[in-house]
C-alpha positions as CSV (number, residue, x, y, z in Angstrom):
1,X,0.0,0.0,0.0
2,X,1.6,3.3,-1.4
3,X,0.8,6.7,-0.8
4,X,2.0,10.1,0.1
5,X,0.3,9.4,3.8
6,X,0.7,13.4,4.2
7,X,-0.6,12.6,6.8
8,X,-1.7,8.9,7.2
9,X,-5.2,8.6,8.6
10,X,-7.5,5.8,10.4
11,X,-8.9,5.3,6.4
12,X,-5.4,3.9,4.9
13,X,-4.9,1.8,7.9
14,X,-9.3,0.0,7.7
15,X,-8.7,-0.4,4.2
16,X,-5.5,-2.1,4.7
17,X,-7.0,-4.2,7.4
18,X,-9.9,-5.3,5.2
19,X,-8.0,-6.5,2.6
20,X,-5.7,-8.2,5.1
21,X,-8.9,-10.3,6.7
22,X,-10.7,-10.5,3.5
23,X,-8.5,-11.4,0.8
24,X,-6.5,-13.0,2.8
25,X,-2.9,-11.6,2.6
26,X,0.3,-12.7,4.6
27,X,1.9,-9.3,5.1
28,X,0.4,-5.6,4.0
29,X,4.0,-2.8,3.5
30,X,3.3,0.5,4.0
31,X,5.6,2.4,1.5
32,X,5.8,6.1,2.0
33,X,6.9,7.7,-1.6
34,X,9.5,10.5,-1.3
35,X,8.8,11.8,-4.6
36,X,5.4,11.8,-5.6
37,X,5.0,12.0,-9.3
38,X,1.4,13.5,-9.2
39,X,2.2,15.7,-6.7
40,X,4.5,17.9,-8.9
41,X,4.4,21.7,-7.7
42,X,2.6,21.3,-4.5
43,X,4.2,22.8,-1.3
44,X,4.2,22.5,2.5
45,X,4.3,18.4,2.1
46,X,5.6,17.2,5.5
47,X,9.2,15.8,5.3
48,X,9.7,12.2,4.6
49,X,11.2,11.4,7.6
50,X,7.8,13.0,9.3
51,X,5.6,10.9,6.8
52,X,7.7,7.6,7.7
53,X,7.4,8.5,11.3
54,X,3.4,9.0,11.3
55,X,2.8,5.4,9.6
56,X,5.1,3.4,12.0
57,X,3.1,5.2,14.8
58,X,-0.2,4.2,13.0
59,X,0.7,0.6,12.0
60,X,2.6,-0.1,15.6
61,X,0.7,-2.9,17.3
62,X,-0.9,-4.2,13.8
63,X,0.3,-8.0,13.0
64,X,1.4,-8.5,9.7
65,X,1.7,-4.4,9.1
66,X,5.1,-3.1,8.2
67,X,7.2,0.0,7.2
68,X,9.2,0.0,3.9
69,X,11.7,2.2,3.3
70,X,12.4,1.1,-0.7
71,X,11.0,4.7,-2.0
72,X,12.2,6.7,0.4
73,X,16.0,5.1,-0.5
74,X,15.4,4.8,-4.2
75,X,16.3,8.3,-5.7
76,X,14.4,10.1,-8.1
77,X,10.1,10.0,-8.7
78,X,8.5,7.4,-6.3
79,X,6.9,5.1,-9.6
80,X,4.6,2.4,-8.0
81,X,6.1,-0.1,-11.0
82,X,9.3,0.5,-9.9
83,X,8.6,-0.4,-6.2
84,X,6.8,-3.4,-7.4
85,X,10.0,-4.7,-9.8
86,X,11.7,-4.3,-6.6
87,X,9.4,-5.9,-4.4
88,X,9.5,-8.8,-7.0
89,X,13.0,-9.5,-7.2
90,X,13.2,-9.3,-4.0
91,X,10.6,-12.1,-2.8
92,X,10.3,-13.7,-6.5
93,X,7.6,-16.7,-5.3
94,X,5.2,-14.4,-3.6
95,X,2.1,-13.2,-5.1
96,X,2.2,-8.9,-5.1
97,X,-1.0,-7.1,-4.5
98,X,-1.3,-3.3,-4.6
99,X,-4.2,-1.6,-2.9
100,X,-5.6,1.3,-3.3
101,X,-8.2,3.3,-2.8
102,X,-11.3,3.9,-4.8
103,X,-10.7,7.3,-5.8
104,X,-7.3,6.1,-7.1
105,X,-8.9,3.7,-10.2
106,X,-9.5,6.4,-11.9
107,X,-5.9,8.1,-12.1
108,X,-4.6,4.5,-13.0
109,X,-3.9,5.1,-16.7
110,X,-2.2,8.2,-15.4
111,X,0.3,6.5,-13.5
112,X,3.9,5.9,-15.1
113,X,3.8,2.3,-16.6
114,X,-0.3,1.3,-15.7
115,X,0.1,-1.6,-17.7
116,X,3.6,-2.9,-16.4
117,X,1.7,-2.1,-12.9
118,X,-0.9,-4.3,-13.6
119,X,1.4,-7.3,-15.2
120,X,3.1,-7.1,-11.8
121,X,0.5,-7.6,-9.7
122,X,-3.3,-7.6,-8.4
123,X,-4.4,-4.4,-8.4
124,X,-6.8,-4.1,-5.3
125,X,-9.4,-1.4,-4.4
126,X,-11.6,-0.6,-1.5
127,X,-14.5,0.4,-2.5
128,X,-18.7,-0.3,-1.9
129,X,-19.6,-0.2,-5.8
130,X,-18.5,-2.7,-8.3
131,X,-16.4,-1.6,-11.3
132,X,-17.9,0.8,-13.0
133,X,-16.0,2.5,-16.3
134,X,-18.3,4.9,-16.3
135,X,-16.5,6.2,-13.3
136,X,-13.8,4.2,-12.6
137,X,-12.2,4.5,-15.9
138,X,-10.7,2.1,-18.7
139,X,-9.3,-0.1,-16.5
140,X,-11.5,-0.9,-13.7
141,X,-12.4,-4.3,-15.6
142,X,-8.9,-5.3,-14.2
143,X,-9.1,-4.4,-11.0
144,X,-10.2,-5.9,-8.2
145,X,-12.8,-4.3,-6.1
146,X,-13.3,-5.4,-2.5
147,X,-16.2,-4.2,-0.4
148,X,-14.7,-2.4,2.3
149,X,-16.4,0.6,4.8
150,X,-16.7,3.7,3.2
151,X,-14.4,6.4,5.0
152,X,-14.8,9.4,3.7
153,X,-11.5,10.3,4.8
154,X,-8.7,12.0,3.2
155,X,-5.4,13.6,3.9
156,X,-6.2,17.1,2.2
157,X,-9.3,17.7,4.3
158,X,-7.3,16.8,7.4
159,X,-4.7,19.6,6.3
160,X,-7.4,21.7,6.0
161,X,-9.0,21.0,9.3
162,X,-5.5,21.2,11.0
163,X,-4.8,24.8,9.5
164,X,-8.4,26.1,10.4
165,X,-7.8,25.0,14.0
166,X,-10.5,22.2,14.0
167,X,-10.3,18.8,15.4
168,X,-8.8,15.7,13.5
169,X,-9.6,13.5,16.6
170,X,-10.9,9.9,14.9
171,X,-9.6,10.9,12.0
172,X,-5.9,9.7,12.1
173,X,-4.9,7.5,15.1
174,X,-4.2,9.0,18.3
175,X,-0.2,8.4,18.3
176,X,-0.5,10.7,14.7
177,X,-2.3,13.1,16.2
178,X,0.0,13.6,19.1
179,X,3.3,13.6,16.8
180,X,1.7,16.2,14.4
181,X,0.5,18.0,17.6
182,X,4.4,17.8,18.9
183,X,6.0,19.0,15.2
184,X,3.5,21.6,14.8
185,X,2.9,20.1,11.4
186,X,0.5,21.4,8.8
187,X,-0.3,24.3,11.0
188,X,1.8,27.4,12.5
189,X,2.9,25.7,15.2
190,X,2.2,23.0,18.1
191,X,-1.7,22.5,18.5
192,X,-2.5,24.5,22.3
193,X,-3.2,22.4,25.1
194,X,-6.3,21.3,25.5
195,X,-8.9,22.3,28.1
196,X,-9.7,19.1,30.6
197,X,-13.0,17.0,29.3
198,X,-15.4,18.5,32.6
């Protein structure tokens, strides 16, 4: 499971659970990108080393959930096909599934390489509607859709919340919320403290 996770929020972390339990799968990796190819030109992305940081937190405690490192140490643009090449070499008997998330089926032809992408692996999304190319685009007849809860979740609206000085509580997993809080990321500075629950 790829992503920016700018930052990582309870949403990623069901959606990889579901298709843990459901599918089944032996192992779900968590793969940060450093250098997000369709995030050309947009600023105030939190380090990497912040974004790694926020999905160990989030992951810690979850069996068969781990951190990889492979695009945050592979220089240049963070190309899911690349990961994937690497991920086969480096366990060549395992069967690779990529999840993603609904939204993303759309933006697959977009991605460098869709087609080596999908020769690499099962292309997995979470989602409550069977493919549909009316919205999810040329090549949702070769993904598979798994129905998963519907979080209406995303990392941009939790930005956005942070900035405005509203509450992301329930929306990324406590430890997140406290190491954003500490950082002072996506907002001016550290969050105040808050008033005692009465």
């Amino acid at each position: 499971m790829g992503g920016t996770f700018d930052p990582i929020h309870v949403g990623h972390v069901l959606l990889a659970l579901a298709a843990m339990e459901r599918l089944p799968l032996d192992r779900v990796l968590f793969v940060p990108a450093a250098d997000p190819p369709h995030k050309d030109g947009r600023t105030g992305m939190a380090p990497a080393a912040d974004r790694c940081a926020m999905v160990e937190l989030a992951i810690a405690g979850f069996p068969g959930f781990a951190l990889s490192r492979l695009e945050l140490e592979r220089p240049g643009k963070s190309y899911t096909v690349d990961t994937l090449r690497q991920l086969r070499d480096a366990w060549p008997g395992w069967d690779l599934v990529l999840i993603i998330g609904d939204d993303n089926v759309a933006q697959l032809p977009s991605w460098y390489d869709p087609h080596g992408i999908l020769s690499l692996c099962t292309v997995v999304a979470g989602s409550r509607i069977a493919a549909d190319p009316e919205r999810h685009g040329p090549l949702a007849g070769q993904v598979r859709f798994l129905d998963t809860p519907v979080h209406q979740i995303s990392s941009t609206a939790i930005r956005l919340r942070l900035r405005h000085g509203q509450t992301v509580r329930y929306l990324v997993p406590d430890p997140v919320l406290e190491y954003m809080r500490a950082r002072g990321l996506y907002s001016a500075g550290p969050a105040p403290a808050m008033a005692p629950a009465s």
